[in-house]
C-alpha positions as a Markdown table, in Angstrom:
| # | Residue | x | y | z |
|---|---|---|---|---|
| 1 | Unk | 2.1 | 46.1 | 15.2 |
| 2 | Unk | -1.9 | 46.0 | 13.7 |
| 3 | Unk | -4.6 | 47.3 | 15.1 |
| 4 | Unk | -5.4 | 44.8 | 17.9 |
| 5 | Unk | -2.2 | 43.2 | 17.9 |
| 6 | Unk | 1.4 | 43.3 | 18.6 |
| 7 | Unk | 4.2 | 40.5 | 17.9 |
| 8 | Unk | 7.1 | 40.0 | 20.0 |
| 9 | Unk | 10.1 | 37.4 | 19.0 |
| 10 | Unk | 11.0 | 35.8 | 22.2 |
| 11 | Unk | 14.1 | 35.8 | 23.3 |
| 12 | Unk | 16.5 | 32.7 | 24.3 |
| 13 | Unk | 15.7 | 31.5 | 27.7 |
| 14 | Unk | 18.0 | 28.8 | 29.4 |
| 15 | Unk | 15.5 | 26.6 | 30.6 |
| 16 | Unk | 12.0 | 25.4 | 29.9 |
| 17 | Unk | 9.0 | 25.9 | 31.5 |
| 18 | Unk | 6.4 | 28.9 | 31.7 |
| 19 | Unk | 7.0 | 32.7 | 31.7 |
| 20 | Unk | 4.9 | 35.5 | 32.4 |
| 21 | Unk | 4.4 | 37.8 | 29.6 |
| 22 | Unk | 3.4 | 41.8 | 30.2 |
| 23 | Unk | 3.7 | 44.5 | 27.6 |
| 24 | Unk | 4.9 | 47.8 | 28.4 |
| 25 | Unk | 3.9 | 50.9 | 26.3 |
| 26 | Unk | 6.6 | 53.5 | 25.2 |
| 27 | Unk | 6.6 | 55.5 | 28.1 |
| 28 | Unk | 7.4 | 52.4 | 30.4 |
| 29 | Unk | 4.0 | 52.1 | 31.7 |
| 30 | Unk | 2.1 | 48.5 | 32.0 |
| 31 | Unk | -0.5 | 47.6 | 29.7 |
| 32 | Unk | -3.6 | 46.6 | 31.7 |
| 33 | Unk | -5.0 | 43.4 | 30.4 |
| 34 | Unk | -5.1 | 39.2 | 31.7 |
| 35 | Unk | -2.1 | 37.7 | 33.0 |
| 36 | Unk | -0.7 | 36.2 | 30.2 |
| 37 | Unk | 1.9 | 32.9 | 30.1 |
| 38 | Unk | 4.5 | 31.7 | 27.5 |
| 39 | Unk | 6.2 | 28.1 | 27.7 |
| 40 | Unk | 9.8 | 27.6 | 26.6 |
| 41 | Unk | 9.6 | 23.8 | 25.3 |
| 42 | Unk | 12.1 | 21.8 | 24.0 |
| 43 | Unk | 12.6 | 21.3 | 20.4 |
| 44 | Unk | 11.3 | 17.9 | 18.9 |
| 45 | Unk | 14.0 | 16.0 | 17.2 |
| 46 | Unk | 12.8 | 13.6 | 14.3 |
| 47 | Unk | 15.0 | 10.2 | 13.7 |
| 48 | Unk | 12.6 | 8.3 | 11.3 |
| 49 | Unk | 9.5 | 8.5 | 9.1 |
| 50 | Unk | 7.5 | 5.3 | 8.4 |
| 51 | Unk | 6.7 | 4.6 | 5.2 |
| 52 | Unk | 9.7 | 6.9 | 4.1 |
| 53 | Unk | 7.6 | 6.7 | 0.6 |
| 54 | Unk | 4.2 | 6.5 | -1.0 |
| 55 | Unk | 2.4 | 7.8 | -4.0 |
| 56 | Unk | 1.8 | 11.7 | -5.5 |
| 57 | Unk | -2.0 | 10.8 | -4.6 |
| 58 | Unk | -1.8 | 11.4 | -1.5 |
| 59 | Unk | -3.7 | 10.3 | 1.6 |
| 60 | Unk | -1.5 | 7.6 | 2.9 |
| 61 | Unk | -0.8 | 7.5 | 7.1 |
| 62 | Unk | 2.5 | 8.8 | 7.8 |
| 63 | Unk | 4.1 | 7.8 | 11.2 |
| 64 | Unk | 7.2 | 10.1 | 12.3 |
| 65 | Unk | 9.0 | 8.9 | 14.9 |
| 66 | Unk | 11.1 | 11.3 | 17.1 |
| 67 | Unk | 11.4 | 12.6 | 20.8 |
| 68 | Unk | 10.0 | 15.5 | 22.4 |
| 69 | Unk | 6.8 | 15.6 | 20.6 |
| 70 | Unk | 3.4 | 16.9 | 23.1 |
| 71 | Unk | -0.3 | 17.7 | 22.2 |
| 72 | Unk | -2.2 | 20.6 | 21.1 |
| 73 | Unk | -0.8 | 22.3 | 17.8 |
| 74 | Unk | 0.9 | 19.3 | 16.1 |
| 75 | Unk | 1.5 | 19.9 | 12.2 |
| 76 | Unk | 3.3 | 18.1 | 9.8 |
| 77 | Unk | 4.9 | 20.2 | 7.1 |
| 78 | Unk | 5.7 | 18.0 | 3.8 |
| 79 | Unk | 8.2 | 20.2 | 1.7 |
| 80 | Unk | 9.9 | 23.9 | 2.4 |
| 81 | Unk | 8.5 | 27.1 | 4.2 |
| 82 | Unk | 6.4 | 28.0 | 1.4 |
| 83 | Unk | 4.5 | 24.5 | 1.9 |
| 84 | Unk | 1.1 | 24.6 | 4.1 |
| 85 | Unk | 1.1 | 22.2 | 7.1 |
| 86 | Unk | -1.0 | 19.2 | 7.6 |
| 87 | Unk | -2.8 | 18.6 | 11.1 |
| 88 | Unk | -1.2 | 15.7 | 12.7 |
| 89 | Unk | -2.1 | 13.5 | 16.0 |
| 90 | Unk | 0.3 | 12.9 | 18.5 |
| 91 | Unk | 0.5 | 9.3 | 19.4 |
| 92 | Unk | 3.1 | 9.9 | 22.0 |
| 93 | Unk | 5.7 | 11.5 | 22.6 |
| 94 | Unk | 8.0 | 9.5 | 20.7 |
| 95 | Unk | 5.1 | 9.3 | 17.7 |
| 96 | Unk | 3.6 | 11.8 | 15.2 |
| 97 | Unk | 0.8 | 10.8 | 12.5 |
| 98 | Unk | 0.2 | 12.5 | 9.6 |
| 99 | Unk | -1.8 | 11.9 | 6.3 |
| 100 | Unk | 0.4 | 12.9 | 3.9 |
| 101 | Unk | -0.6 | 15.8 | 1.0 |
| 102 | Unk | -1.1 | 14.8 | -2.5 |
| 103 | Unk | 1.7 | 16.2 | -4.8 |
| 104 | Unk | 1.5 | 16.5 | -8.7 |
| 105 | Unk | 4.9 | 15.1 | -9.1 |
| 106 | Unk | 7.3 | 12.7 | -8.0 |
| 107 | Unk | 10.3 | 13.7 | -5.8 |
| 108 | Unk | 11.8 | 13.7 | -2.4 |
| 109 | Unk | 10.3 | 16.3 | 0.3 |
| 110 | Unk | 11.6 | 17.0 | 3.7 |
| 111 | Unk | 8.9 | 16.2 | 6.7 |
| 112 | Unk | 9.4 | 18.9 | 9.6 |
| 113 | Unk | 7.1 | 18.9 | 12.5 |
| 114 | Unk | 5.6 | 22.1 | 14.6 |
| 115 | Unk | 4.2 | 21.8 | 18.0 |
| 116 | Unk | 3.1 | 25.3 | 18.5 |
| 117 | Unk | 0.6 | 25.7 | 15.5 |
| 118 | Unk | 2.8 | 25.7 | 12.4 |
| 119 | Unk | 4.8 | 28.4 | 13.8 |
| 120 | Unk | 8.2 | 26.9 | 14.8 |
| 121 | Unk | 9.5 | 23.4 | 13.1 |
| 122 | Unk | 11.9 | 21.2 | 13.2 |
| 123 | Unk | 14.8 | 20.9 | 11.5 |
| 124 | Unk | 15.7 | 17.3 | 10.6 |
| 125 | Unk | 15.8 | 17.4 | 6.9 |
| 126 | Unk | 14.8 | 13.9 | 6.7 |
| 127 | Unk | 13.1 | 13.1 | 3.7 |
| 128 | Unk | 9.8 | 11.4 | 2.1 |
| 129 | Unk | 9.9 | 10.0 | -1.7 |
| 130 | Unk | 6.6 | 10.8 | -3.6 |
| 131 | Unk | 6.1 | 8.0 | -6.8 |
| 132 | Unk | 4.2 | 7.7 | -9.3 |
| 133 | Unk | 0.8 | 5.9 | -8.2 |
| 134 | Unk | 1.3 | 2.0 | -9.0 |
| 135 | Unk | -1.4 | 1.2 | -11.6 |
| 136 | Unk | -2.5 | -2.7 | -11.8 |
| 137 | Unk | -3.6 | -3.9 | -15.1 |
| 138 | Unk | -3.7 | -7.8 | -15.4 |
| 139 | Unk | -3.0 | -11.1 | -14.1 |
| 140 | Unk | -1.5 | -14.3 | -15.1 |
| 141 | Unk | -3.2 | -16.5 | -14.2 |
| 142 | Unk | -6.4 | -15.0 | -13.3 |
| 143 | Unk | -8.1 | -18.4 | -12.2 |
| 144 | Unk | -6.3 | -20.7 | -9.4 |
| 145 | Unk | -7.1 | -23.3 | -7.5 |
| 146 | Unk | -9.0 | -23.0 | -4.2 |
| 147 | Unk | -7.3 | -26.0 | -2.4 |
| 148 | Unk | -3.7 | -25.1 | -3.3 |
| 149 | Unk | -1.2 | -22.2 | -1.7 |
| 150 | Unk | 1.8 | -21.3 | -2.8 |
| 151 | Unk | 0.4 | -20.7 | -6.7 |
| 152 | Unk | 2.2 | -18.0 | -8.3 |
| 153 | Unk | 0.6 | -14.8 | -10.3 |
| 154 | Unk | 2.3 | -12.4 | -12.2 |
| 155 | Unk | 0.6 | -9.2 | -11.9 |
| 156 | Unk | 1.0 | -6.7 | -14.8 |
| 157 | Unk | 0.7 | -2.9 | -14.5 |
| 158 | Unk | 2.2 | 0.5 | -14.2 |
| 159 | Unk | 5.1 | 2.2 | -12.4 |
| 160 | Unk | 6.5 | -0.8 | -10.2 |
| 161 | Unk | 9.7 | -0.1 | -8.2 |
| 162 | Unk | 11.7 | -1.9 | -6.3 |
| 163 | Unk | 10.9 | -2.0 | -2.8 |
| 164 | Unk | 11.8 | -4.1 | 0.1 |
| 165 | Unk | 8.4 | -3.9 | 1.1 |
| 166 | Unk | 6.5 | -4.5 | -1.7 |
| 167 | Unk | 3.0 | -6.8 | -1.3 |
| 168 | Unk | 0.2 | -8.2 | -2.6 |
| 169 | Unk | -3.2 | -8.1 | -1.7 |
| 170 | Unk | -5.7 | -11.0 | -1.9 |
| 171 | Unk | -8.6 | -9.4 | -0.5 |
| 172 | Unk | -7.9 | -7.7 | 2.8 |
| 173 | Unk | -5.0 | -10.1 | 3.2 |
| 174 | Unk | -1.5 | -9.4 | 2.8 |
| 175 | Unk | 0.9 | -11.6 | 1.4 |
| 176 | Unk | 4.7 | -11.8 | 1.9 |
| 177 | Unk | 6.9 | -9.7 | 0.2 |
| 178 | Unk | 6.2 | -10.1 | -3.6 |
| 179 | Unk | 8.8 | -10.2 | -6.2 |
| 180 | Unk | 10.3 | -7.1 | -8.4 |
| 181 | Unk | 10.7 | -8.3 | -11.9 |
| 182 | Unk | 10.0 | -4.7 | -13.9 |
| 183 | Unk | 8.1 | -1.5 | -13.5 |
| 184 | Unk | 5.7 | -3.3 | -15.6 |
| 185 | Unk | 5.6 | -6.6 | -14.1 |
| 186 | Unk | 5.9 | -8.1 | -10.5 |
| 187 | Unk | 5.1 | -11.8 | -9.4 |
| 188 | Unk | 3.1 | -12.6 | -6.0 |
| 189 | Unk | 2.4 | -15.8 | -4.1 |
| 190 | Unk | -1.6 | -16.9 | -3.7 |
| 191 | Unk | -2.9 | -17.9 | -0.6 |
| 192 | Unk | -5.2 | -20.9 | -0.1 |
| 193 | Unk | -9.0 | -19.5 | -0.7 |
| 194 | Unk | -12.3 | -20.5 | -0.6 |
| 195 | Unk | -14.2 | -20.8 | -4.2 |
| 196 | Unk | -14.9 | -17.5 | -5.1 |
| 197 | Unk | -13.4 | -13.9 | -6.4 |
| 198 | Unk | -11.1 | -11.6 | -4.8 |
| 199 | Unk | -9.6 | -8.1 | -5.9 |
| 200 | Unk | -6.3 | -8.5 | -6.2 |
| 201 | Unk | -4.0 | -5.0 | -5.8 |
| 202 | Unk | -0.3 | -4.3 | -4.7 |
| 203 | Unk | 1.7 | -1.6 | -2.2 |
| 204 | Unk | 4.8 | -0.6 | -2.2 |
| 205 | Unk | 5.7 | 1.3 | 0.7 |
| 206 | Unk | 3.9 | -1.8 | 2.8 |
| 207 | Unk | 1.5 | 0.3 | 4.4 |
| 208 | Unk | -1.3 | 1.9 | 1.1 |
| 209 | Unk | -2.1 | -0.2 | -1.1 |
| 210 | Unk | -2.7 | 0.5 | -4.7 |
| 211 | Unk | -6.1 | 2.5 | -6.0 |
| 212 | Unk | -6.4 | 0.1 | -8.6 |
| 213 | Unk | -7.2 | -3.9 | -8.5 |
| 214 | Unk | -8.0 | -6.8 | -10.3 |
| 215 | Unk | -9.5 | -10.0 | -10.2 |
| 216 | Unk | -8.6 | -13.2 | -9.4 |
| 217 | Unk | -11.0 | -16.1 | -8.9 |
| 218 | Unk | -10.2 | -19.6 | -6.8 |
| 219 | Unk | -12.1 | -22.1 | -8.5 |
| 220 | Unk | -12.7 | -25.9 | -7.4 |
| 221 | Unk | -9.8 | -27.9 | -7.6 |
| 222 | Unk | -9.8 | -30.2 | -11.1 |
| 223 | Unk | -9.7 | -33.7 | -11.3 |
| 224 | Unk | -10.0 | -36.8 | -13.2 |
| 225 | Unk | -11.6 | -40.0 | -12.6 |
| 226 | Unk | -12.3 | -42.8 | -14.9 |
| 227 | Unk | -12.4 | -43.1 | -18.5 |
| 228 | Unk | -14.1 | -45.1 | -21.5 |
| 229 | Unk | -13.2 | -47.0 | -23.0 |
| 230 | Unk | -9.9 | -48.1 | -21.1 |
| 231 | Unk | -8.6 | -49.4 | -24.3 |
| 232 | Unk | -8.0 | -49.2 | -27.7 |
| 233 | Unk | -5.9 | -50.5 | -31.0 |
| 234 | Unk | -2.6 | -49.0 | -31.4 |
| 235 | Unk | -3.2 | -47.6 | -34.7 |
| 236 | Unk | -5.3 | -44.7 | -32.6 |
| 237 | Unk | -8.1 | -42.6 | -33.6 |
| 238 | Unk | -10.4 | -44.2 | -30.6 |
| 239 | Unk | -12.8 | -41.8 | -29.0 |
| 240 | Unk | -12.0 | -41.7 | -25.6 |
| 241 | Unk | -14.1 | -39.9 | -22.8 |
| 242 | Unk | -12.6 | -39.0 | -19.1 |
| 243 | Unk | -14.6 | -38.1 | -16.3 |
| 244 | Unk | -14.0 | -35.0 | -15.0 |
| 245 | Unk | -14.4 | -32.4 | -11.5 |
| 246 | Unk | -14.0 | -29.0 | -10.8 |
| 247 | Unk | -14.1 | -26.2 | -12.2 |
| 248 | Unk | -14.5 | -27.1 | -16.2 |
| 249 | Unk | -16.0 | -25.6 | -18.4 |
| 250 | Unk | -18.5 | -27.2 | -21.6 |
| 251 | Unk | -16.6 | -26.4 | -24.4 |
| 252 | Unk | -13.5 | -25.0 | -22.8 |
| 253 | Unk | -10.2 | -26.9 | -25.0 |
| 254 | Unk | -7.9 | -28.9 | -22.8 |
| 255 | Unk | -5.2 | -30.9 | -23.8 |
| 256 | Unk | -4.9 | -34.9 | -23.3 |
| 257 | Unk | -1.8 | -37.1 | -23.0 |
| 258 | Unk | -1.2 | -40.6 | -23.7 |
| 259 | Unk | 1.8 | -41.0 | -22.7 |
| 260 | Unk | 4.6 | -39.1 | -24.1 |
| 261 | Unk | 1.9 | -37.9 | -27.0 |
| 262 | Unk | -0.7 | -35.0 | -26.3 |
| 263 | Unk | -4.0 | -34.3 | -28.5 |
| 264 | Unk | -6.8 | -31.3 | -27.6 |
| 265 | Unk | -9.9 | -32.4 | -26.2 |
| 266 | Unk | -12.9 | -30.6 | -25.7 |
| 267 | Unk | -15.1 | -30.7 | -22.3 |
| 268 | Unk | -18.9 | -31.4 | -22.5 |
| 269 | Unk | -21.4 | -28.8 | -22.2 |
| 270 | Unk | -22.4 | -30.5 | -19.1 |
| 271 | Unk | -18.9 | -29.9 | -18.1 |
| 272 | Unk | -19.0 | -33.6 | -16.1 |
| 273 | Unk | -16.1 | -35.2 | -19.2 |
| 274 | Unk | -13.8 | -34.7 | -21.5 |
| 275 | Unk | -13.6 | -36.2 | -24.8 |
| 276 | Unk | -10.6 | -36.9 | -26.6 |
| 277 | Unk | -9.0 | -39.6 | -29.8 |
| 278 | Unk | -6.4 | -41.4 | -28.8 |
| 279 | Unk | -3.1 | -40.9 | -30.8 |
């Protein structure tokens, strides 16, 4: 009891639905006040989380999946009794979404859900697994061609896991699953592009994708045409210049073969031919 208040912990009921509530003082006598009603729900049940892990930054969209979930006063609680609840939006009553908290370490937490304002929650002891934020550093390559799907990039970083729903981003698209290969390094498959730049970043969980990005540019696809002179005398050393398309650049080093033999050759500034001796 406080001044203004008094708490009562109701008592079992065999059914759910809406009570009156009255309060009696210690002589037996009514208090005089509104007509006051208490509902006896059924308590949700939780049977899944989707993602069921994300990063210690926080801020990723949490989907639980259960029964018995209604509106007004939904809260997700990410951890023990001593952990302050999250607001959450009820979906249905099969759904719950939640952003999840950040956290300053990595580990599993067990996600309970209240429907009465943080004051009663559920009891599944399911768990979410906080990580360490996936941090992406480089690619190889970092220039592809825009005409050509399928190109692979290795992307080098930070704190990779293995994940069966791990993905690359080009841009706002998602690509399938990419491949594990370290926590350091993971390999993804390019999509066909227009010429330009994209960001290029990575999720694990499927569903947040990583803070940090980098860039990967589609260029025009290269090619050859014709070159001069067409011939030369075996003992080599002839000068030989190849047309060229795409996206060269003057003075960028490129190798030549003749055959089985390979010398460097150097493109033009004008970046329309290469020029290379013949071995």
């Amino acid at each position: 009891v406080s001044d203004g208040e008094v708490m009562c912990s109701a008592p079992a009921s065999a059914s759910v639905g809406q009570v009156s509530v009255m309060v009696t003082d210690a002589s037996g006598s009514d208090v005089v006040g509104m007509l006051l009603e208490y509902e006896y729900f059924a308590q949700p049940r939780i049977s899944g989380l989707s993602p069921s892990r994300g990063s210690i930054i926080g801020g990723g969209m949490l989907s639980v999946h259960g029964e018995g979930f209604m509106d007004g006063g939904v809260q997700c609680r990410f951890g023990t009794g001593g952990s302050s609840p999250v607001a959450a939006l009820m979906v249905s009553s099969t759904v719950v979404k939640c952003l999840t908290p950040a956290r300053t370490e990595p580990g599993a937490v067990r996600v309970e859900v209240s429907v009465n304002d943080g004051v009663d929650f559920t009891t599944s002891g399911l768990e979410y697994e906080y990580e360490l934020e996936p941090i992406v550093e480089s690619l190889s390559p970092s220039t592809g061609s825009s005409s050509t799907a399928g190109q692979v990039v290795t992307v080098v970083g930070q704190n990779f896991v293995v994940s069966d729903t791990l993905l690359c981003y080009f841009g706002d698209d998602s690509l399938g699953r990419a491949l594990y290969i370290s926590s350091t390094m993971m390999t993804c498959t390019a999509p066909a592009r227009s010429v330009g730049t994209v960001s290029v970043s990575i999720s694990i969980n499927g569903v947040e994708r990583s803070q940090t990005s980098v860039v990967f540019e589609y260029a025009s696809e290269r090619r050859i045409g014709g070159l001069t002179p067409s011939r030369g005398p075996k003992s080599g050393g002839t000068a030989v210049t190849i047309g060229v398309a795409g996206s060269f650049k003057g003075g960028e080093s490129v190798l030549c073969y003749f055959g089985s033999s390979s010398v460097w050759g150097a493109v033009r500034s004008d970046s329309s031919s290469v020029v290379c001796t013949a071995c």
